[in-house]
N, C-alpha and C positions, 0 to 999 in steps of 0.2 A: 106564397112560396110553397114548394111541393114539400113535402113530409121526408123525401132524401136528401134534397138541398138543404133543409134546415137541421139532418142529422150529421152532415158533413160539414157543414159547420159550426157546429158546437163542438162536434170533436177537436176539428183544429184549434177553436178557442182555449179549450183543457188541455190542449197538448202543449200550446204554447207559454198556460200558465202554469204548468209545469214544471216547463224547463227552464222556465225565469224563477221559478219560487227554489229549485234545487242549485242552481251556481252559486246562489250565496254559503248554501251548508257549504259548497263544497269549497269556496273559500277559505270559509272560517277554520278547516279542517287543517291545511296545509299550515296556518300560522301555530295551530296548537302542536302541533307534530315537531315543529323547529324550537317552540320552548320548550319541549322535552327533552330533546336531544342535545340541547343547550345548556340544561338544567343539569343533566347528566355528565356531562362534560364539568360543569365546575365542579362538582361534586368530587369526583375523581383526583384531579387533579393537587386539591389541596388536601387530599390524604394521603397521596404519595408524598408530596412534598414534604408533610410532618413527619413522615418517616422517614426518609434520608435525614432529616436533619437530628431527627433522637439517633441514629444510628452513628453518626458521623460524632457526635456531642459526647461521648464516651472516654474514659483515660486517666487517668489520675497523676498525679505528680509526685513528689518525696523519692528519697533513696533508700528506704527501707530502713532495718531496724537492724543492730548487731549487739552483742552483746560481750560486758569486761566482767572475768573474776578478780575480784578483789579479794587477794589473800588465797587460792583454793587450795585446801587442804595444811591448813596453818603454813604453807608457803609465802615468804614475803616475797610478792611477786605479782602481777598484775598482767592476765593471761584474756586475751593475746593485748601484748605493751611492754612487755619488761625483756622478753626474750625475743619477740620479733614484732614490729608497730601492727598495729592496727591499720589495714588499708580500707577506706570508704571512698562512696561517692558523695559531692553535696547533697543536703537536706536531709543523708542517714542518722536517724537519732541511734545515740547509743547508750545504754543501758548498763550500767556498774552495779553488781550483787555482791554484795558485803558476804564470804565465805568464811570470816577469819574474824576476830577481835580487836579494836584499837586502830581502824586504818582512817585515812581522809586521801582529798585528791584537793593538791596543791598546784596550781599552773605556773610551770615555769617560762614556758615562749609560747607565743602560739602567734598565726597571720595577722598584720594589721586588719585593724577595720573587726576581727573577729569575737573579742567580747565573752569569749567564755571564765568563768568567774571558778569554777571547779567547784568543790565542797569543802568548807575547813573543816567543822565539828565532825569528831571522833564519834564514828560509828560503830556498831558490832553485828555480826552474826544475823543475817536474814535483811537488812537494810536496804533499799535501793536508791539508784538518784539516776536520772536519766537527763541527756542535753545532746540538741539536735542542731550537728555540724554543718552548717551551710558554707563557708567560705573555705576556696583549697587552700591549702598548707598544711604545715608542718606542727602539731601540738606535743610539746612535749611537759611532763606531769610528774609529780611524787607524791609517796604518802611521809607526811613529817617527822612521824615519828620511828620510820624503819628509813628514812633515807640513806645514813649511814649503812646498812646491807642492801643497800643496791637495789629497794625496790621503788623503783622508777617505771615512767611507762611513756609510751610515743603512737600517736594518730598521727596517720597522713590520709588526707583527704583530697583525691585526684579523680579527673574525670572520670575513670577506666572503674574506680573502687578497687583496684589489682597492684600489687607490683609491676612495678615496668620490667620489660621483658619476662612476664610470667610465661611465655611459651617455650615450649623445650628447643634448644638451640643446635643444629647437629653440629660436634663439634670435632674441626680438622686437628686430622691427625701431627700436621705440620705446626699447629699450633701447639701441640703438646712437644714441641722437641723431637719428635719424628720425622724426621721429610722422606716422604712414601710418596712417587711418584708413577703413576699407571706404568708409565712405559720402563720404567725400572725394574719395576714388577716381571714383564714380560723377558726381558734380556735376562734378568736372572733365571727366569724358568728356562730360557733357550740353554742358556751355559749348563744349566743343573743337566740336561737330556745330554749336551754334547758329553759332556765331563763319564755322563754312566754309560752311552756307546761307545767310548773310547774303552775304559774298563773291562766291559763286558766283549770286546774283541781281543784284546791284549790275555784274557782268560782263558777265551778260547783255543788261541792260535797256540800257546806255552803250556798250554795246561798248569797244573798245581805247579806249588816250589818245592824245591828238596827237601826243606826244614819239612813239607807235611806229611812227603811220603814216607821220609824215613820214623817219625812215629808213627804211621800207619805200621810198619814192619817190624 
């Protein structure tokens, strides 16, 4: 064999095992690249998910907190209950602060099903007792020992926590014993112009009256 012929093919030989010994990297290459990319993808996903879900999981429940004077300012009186109830919503705990000497909280009616027991023993000055209203209705309360002066007290417990109709109501005038009607309005202001044209011509045309001239003179 000549010395060209046997260098032309060994070339070929190497070239060919070449390019059989590189298709398998290049195989292997494509499958690593897709578990990357795959890897990465779960990865993601379930960290957004954990986050919507604390973000979403938030909120709390109850009706907050209000609070009763018992007694304020040696007043036998129960503020706010004795002069106007108490309005909550359920689950509002409320909160009684002893202001005064000698008082208790006696239940007189309150909602079925609703279970509030009040305080009998006689408290003083700086005391508290709190009791967390869940069912609506109507409670109404005394202290035993000043019931006889009137101090008595009432919760009402409603959706809203408000008085019903607590929003300002415009109120007709018709309702008050006035009947004002727009277009009534209007014909009296007409009458009122005709009545001072008529006047203010009849003045003109006559001038003054006797009775003015003659004290003028």
């Amino acid at each position: 064999m000549k010395r060209r012929d046997f260098l032309l093919t060994a070339s070929g030989v190497a070239g060919g095992t070449a390019v059989v010994g590189a298709a398998p990297a290049v195989a292997q290459e494509e499958p690593t690249a897709s578990n990357n990319s795959s890897s990465g993808e779960g990865t993601t996903t379930p960290g957004a998910g954990n986050n919507s879900t604390d973000g979403s999981g938030g909120g709390g429940g109850g009706g907050g907190s209000k609070t009763v004077a018992v007694g304020p300012g040696g007043d036998l009186i129960f503020t706010p209950g004795t002069e106007e109830p108490l309005y909550a919503s359920p689950g509002t705990t409320v909160t009684f602060n002893w202001e005064s000497d000698n008082h208790n909280i006696v239940v007189d009616s309150q909602p079925d099903g609703a279970g509030w027991e009040g305080h009998q023993p006689l408290e003083n000055t700086g005391f508290t007792y709190e009791h967390t209203f869940d069912t609506t209705g109507t409670y109404e309360y005394h202290c035993q020992p000043h019931a006889s002066s009137g101090m008595t007290g009432e919760i009402i417990i409603n959706e809203s926590g408000a008085p019903p109709q607590s929003a300002e109501v415009e109120i007709d005038a018709e309702e008050m014993g006035v009947p004002i009607q727009a277009h009534f309005v209007g014909i009296a202001t007409i009458l009122m112009l005709v009545v001072s044209l008529i006047y203010t011509f009849f003045l003109l045309k006559y001038g003054e009256s006797p009775h003015a001239k003659g004290g003028n003179n």
